[in-house]
C-alpha positions as CSV (number, residue, x, y, z in Angstrom):
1,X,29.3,-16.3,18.5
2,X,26.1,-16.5,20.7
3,X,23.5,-19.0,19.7
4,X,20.1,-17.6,17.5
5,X,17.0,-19.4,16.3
6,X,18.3,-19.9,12.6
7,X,14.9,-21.3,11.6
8,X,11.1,-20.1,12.0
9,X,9.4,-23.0,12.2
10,X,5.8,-22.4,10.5
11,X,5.9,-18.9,11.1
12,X,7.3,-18.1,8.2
13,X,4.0,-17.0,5.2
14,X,4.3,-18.6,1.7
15,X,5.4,-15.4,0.8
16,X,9.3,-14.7,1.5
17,X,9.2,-11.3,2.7
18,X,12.5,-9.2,2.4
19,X,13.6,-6.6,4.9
20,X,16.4,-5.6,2.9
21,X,18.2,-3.0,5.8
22,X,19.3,-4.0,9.0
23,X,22.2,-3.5,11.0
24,X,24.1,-6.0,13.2
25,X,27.0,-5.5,15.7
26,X,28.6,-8.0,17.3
27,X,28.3,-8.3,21.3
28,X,31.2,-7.6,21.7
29,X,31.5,-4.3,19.9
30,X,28.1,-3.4,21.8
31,X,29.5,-4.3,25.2
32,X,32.6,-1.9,23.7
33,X,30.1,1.0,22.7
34,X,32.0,3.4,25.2
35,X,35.4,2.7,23.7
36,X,34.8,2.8,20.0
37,X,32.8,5.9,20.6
38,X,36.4,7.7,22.2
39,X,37.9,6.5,18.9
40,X,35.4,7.1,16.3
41,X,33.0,10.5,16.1
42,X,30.1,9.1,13.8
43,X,29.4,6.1,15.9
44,X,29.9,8.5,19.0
45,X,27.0,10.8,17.5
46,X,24.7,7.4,16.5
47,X,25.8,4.9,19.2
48,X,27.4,6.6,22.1
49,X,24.2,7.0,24.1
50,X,23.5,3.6,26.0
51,X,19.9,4.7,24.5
52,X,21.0,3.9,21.0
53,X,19.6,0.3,20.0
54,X,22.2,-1.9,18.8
55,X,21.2,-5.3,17.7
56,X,22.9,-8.9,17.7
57,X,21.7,-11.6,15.1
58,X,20.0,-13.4,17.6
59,X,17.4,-10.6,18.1
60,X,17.3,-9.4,14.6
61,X,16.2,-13.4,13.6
62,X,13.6,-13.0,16.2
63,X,11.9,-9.6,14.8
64,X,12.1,-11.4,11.8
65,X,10.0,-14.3,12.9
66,X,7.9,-12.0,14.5
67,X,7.3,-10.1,11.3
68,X,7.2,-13.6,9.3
69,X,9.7,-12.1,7.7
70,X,11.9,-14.8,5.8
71,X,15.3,-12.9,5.1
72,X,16.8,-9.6,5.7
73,X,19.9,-7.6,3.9
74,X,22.5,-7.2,7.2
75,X,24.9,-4.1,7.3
76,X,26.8,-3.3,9.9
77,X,28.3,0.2,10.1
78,X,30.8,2.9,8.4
79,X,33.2,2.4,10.9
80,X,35.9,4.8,10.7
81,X,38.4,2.1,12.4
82,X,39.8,-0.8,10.2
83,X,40.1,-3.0,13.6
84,X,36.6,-2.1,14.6
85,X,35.6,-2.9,10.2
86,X,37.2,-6.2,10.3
87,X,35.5,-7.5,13.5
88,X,32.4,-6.3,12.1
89,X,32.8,-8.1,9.2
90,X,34.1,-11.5,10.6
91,X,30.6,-11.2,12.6
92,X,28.4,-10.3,9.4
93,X,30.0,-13.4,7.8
94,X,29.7,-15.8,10.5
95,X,25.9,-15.0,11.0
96,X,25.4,-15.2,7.0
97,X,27.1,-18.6,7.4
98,X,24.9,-20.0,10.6
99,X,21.4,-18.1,9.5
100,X,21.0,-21.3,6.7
101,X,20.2,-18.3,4.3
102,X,18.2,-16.0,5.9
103,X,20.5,-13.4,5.6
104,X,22.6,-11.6,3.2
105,X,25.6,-9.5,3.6
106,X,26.3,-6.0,2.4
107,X,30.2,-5.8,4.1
108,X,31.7,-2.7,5.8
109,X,34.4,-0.6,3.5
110,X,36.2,2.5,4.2
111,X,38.1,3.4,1.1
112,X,39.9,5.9,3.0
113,X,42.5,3.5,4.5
114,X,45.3,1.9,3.1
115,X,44.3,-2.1,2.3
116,X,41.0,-1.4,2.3
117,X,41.0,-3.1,-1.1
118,X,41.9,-6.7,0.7
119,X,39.1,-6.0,3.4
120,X,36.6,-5.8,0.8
121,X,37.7,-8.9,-1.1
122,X,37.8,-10.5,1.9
123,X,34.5,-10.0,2.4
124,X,33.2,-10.6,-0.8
125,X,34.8,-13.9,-0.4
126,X,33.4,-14.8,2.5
127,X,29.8,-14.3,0.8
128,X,28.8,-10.3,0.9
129,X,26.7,-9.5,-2.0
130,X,27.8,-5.8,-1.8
131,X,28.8,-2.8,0.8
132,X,27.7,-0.1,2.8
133,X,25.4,1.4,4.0
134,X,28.5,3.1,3.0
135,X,29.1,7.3,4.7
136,X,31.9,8.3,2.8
137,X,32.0,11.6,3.8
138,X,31.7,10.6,7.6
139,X,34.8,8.4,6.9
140,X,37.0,11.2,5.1
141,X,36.7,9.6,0.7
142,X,34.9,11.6,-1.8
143,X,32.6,8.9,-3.9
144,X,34.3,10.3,-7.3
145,X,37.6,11.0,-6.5
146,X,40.0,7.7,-6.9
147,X,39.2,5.8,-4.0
148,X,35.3,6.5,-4.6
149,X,35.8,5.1,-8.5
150,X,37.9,2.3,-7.3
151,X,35.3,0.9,-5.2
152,X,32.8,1.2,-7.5
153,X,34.8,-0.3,-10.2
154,X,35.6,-3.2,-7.8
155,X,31.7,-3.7,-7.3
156,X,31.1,-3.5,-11.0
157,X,33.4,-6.7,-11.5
158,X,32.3,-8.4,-8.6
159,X,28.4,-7.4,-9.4
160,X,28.4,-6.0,-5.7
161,X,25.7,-4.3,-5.0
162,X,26.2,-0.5,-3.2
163,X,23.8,0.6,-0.2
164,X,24.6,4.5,0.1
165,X,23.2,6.4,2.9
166,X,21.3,9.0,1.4
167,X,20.4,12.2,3.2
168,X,17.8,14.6,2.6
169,X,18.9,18.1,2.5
170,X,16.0,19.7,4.1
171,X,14.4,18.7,7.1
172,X,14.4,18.0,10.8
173,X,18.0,16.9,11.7
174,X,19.3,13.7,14.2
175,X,22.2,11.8,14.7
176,X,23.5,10.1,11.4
177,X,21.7,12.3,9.2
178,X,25.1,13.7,7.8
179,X,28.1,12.2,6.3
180,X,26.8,9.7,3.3
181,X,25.8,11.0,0.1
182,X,23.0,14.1,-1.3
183,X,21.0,12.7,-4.0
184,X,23.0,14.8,-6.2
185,X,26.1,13.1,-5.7
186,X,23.8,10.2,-6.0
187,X,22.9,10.8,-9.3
188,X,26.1,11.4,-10.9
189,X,28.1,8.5,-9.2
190,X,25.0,6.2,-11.0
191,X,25.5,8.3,-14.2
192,X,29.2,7.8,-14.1
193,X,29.1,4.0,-13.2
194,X,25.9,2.3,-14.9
195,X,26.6,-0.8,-14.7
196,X,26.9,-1.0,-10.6
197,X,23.2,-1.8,-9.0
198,X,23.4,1.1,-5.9
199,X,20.6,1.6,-3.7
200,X,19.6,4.7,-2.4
201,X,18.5,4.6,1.3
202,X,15.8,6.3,2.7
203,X,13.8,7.1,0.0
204,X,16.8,8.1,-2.3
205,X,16.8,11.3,-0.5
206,X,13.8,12.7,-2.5
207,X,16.2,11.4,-5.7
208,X,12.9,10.1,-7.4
209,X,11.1,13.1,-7.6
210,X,13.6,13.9,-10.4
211,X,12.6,10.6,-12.4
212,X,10.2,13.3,-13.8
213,X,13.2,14.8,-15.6
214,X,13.4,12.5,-19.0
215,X,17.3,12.5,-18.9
216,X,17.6,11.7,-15.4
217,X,15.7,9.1,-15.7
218,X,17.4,7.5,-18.8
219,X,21.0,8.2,-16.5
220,X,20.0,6.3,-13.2
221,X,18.3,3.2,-14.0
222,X,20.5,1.5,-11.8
223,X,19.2,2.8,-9.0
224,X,16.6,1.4,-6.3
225,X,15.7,3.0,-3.6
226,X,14.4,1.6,0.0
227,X,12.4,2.7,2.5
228,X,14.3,2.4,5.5
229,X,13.3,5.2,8.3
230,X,10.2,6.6,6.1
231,X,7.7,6.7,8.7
232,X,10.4,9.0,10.7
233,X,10.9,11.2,7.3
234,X,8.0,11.3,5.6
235,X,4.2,11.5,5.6
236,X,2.2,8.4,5.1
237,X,1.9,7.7,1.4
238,X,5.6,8.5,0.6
239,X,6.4,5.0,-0.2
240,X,3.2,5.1,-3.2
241,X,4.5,8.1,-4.5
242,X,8.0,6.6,-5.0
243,X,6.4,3.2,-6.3
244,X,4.6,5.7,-8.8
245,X,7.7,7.8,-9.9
246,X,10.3,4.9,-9.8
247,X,8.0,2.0,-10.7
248,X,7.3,-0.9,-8.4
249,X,10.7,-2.9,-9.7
250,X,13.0,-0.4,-8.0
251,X,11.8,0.1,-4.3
252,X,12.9,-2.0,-2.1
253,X,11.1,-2.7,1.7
254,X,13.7,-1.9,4.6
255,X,12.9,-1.0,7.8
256,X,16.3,0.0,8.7
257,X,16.5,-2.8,12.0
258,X,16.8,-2.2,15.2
259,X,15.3,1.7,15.1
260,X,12.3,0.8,13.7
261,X,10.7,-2.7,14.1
262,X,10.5,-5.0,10.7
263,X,6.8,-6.4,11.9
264,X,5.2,-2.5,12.3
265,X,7.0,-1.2,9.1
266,X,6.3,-4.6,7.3
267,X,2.3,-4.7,8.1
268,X,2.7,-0.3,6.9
269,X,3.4,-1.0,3.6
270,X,1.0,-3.9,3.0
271,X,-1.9,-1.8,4.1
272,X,-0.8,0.7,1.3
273,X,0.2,-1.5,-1.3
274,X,-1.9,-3.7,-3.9
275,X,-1.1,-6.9,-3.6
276,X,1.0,-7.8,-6.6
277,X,3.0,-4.7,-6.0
278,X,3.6,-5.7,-2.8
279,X,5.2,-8.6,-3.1
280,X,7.2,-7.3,-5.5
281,X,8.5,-4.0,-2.9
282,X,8.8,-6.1,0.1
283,X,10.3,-9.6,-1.1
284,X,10.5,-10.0,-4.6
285,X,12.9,-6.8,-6.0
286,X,15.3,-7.5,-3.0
287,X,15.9,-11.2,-3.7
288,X,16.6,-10.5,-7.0
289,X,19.1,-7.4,-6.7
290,X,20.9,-9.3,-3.3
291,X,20.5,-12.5,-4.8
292,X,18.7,-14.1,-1.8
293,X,16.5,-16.7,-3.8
294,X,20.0,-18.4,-4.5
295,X,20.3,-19.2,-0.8
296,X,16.9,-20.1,0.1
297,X,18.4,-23.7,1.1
């Protein structure tokens, strides 16, 4: 494990900020981009490129002192590979353990594989407060066929929190934008499993503009939705709109770490926010569904 700053000093606001989605690898698995991209075509089409950012916890703790940004949510990635899932997660957990609570865990899963099951209580042991940013159709599981129910009936006992990538169906296209979820399949996983919190990534996928719809509405309301990658989706006051169609309690600041920088996206929304809802988007709606303000010590 390399050595991080696991403290800010007096950088850190009176406000705790929350960028709740980030990814973390390991160094070793980013020194070892070239062989898990031979082994594994979504991380190929993402991370194959020595271009690609991939980030340790060591820099992501710097952004976030940079940003005075107090935690962040940490996923890793959908790996494909459970070798290449468990390393990941052994990493996740170690940095959870040494950040002194500046960061919580949503743990890798792939459903598709045998044992799965004892990889994700493995991790939930160690401390992960959900999974994902889970791509299960990148990984080869249908989220409502029986390995898709089972983990969402394992998160519903555990009160595990689900981070779905969420992909718009029109639009420009780039690496990653395939293989998670449409906001249709969205919506009826939440209608079929209500009591699991899930949050929708980027924007839900335009999933809020269906709020609108009465019965939709009444079906999803364990949904959130953050605002990882807006600025390269959508036009400048996407992240109102959603506040005004899903309320300020269920969007959730992300800046989905290392493509886009916390500090930038951060100093975005609080230039479009008022100030109560603010705090509420990007710190307080986060501690709450991750359960950060348990670990503030």
């Amino acid at each position: 494990m390399e050595a991080w700053p696991v403290a800010a000093g007096g950088t850190i606001g009176v406000v705790n900020w929350v960028d709740a989605h980030t990814h973390l690898f390991s160094p070793s698995q980013r020194e070892a981009r070239g062989e898990i991209a031979e082994r594994d075509r979504t991380f190929a089409e993402m991370y194959g490129s020595p271009e690609a950012k991939m980030a340790t916890v060591a820099e992501l703790l710097g952004a976030l002192d940079a940003a005075e940004i107090r935690h962040a949510v940490v996923a890793g990635f959908a790996f494909a590979d459970e070798r290449d899932i468990e390393e990941q997660n052994g990493y996740l957990a170690e940095a959870q353990r040494c950040s002194r609570g500046r960061v919580a865990v949503v743990a890798t899963v792939n459903p598709g594989l045998a044992g799965w099951e004892r990889q994700a209580r493995q991790a939930l042991d160690a401390g992960a407060v959900g999974f994902g940013e889970l791509r299960p159709h990148n990984q080869g599981w249908e989220p409502l066929e029986p390995a898709g129910r089972a983990l969402c009936g394992l998160a519903r006992d555990a009160g595990a929190v689900l981070l779905w990538h969420v992909s718009e169906p029109v639009g420009h296209g780039y690496p990653g934008k395939e293989g998670g979820i449409s906001p249709v399949e969205l919506c009826r996983v939440a209608t079929e499993f209500p009591g699991v919190k899930m949050v929708g990534a980027h924007l839900g996928g335009g999933l809020a503009y269906y709020l609108q719809m009465p019965e939709v509405k009444a079906a999803i309301e364990n949904v959130y939705f953050d605002t990882a990658a807006a600025t390269l989706l959508y036009d400048e006051q996407s992240v109102a709109r959603l506040v005004d169609l899903a309320g300020p309690g269920r969007v959730i600041f992300g800046s989905d770490y290392p493509l886009l920088s916390p500090r930038r996206q951060l100093q975005r929304l609080l230039g479009q926010l008022p100030g109560d809802v603010a705090k509420q988007v990007c710190g307080g709606n986060a501690e709450r569904l991750f359960r950060i303000a348990t670990t503030h010590e």
